[in-house]
C-alpha positions, 0 to 999 in steps of 0.5 A: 200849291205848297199845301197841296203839293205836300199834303200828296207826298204825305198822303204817300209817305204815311201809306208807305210807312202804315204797310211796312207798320202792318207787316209786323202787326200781321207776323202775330197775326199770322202766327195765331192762325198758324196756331189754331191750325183751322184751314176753312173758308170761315177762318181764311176771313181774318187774313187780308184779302190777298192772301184769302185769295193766294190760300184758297186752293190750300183749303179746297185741297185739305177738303179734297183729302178729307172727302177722299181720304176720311183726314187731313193730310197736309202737315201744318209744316207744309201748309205754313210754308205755302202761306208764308211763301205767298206772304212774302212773295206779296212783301217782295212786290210791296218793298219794291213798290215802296222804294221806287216811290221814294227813289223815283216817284218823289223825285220826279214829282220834285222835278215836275214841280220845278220845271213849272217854276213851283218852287216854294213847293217843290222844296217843301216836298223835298224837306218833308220826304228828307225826314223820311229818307232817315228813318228808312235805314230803320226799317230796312233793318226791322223789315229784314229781321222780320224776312229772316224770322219767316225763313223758319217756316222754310223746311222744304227744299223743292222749288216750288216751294222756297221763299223769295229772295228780297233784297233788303241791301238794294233798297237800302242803296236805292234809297241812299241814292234818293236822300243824297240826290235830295241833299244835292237839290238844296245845294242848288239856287235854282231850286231854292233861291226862293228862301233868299227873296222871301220874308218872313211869313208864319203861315209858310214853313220856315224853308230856309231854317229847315234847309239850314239844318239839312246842310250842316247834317249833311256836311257833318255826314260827309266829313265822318265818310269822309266823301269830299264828293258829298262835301262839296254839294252841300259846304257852299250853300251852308256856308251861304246860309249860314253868313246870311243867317248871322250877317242879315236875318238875324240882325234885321230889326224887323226880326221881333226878338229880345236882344238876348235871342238875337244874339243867341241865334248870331252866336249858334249859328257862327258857332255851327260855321267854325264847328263844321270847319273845325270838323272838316280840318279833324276828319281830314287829319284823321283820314289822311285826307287834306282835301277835305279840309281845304274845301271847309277852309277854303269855303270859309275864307271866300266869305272872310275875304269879303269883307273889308274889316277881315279882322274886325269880323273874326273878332267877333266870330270869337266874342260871340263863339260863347254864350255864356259871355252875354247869357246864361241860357243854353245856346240853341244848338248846343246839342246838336253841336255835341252829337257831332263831337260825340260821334268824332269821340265815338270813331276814335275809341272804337278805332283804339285811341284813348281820351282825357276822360276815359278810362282806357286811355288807349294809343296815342294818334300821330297826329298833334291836331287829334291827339291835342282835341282828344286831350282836350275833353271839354273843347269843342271843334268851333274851339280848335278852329278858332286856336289854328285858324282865327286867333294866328290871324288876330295876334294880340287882342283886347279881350279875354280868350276863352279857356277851352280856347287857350287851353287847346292852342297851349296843347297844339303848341306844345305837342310834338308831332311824330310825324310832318305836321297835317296843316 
């Protein structure tokens, strides 16, 4: 049924995404016909069906006037802008259709699904249209270009002939209701508490990896909007995800791995726990907003508390926060990690505050905890989470404290903060 079920929300995803594709191809297309400026029968044949039909009465008109009047009169301008007028008259039904598929068809088929207890398939659906839920901004974008490049065709002003109007920004919302509906399901065990019970099995998609990533993103997004709303439907089940990863999944010897990967994967994924912490503690700081970071915290310090050797644990969240210590190969989502920072980074040198690195070094922020992170370059946000959060409650430790570590709980102790300190 999982196969199934996917296999429909493809089959529909691929059509919807191949129609917005032949919009751009058919701008050439149409342009060429406009070029060659033969209105016949023969020729409407290279338009699409639709529009052979909605033009056919431009054709007998042109033959109308040169029966009776011995020559075309119609100007090229005014005939195209009949045809475009229909094109996007057909665009404006088509758009429409597209983003009620994804805004409701999609979703109710999801629902359909789970009221049958379909669960496995009904997350399937769900992760395989989030893919599509991103790259529709995209589109949007292109297919709103594409819109205002026809509105040079628009050079009368009667009402019957103006173009529509298509709104490009209600479906952009439309669909960003959708894609954040579809991140708060995977918040929810009732829909995917399959991934907590089920094996592992090669022949079925990996649900629980692909829901993993799909939270963290989906924490990240919320911290940079600073939405504590968002935040709070994806935090709890990442964080659930997140320590079953690292604490079960990974340490399962039935899991055939080489130790080396086994502690690659604990690593990574203890690394995205801090991260995202890190993150919120950041962005609320940033945004004057504590909320956000008493949630990550809190989230966090529900699943610490419960284990008995507290101490133990967070000592090896920081053993383990750098490969580099047990591999010399890269951690598997060093990357990703890295987006996330160069975003932060990104914010606030477009907001005029400098960094290490670059070359304008900008104003300074009034908070120690920004302004000792954006000193510290080569530190990342698990870094600072470690500095404010962990190492306070280790006190002295019988092993080396990394450097980008120590070096950013020196600038944190060191800097004076210009106004009450954030944490």
């Amino acid at each position: 049924m999982i196969g199934i079920a996917d296999t429909w929300a493809a089959l529909g995803s691929t059509l919807c995404l191949e129609t917005m594709r032949r919009m751009f191809i058919f701008e050439e297309e149409l342009k060429h016909f406009f070029d060659t400026d033969i209105w016949t029968g023969k020729h409407l044949k290279y338009l699409p069906s639709f529009l052979q039909v909605e033009l056919n009465v431009v054709v007998e008109r042109i033959n109308f006037e040169r029966r009776i009047e011995g020559q075309r009169l119609s100007k090229p301008k005014y005939v195209q802008q009949l045809a475009v007028q229909k094109v996007l008259n057909h665009y404006a039904k088509v758009l429409q259709e597209i983003s009620n598929y994804y805004a409701f068809t999609i979703p109710n088929f999801i629902k359909k699904l789970s009221e049958m207890q379909m669960k496995e398939a009904a997350t399937q659906v769900i992760l395989a249209n989030l893919h599509n839920y991103w790259k529709l901004p995209r589109w949007f974008e292109d297919i709103s270009q594409l819109i205002n490049r026809y509105r040079e065709f628009e050079h009368y002003s009667e009402k019957q002939y103006l173009f529509p109007e298509i709104d490009i920004d209600a479906f952009r919302k439309q669909h960003a209701t959708a894609r954040d509906e579809a991140i708060e399901m995977l918040g929810e065990a009732s829909i995917i508490g399959h991934v907590f019970r089920q094996k592992q099995n090669d022949e079925l998609p990996d649900h629980f990896g692909h829901i993993y990533f799909e939270l963290a993103e989906a924490c990240i997004d919320a911290l940079e909007q600073n939405d504590e709303d968002k935040l709070s439907k994806s935090i709890s089940m990442f964080m659930l995800l997140a320590f079953m990863a690292s604490d079960s999944k990974f340490v399962d010897p039935k899991l055939d791995i080489n130790d080396e990967f086994r502690l690659h994967l604990i690593s990574t994924v203890l690394n995205d726990i801090m991260s995202v912490v890190g993150f919120a503690i950041l962005y609320g700081a940033y945004f004057e907003n504590s909320r956000l970071s008493e949630m990550a915290l809190g989230e966090f310090n529900k699943w610490i508390d419960r284990f008995p050797t507290k101490k133990q644990y967070l000592e090896r969240m920081v053993r383990l926060s750098n490969p580099r210590s047990f591999s010399s190969s890269a951690s598997p989502r060093d990357m990703i990690r890295f987006n996330w920072k160069s975003a932060f980074e990104d914010r606030t040198r477009q907001d005029g505050y400098g960094d290490q690195m670059g070359m304008n070094r900008g104003k300074a922020h009034k908070n120690k905890i920004i302004r000792a992170f954006l000193s510290n370059s080569f530190s990342d946000a698990s870094h600072l989470f470690i500095a404010l959060h962990i190492l306070p409650q280790l006190g002295s430790v019988d092993f080396e404290i990394g450097h980008d570590i120590s070096s950013l709980k020196r600038s944190l102790e060191d800097t004076e903060d210009s106004e009450e300190d954030y944490l």
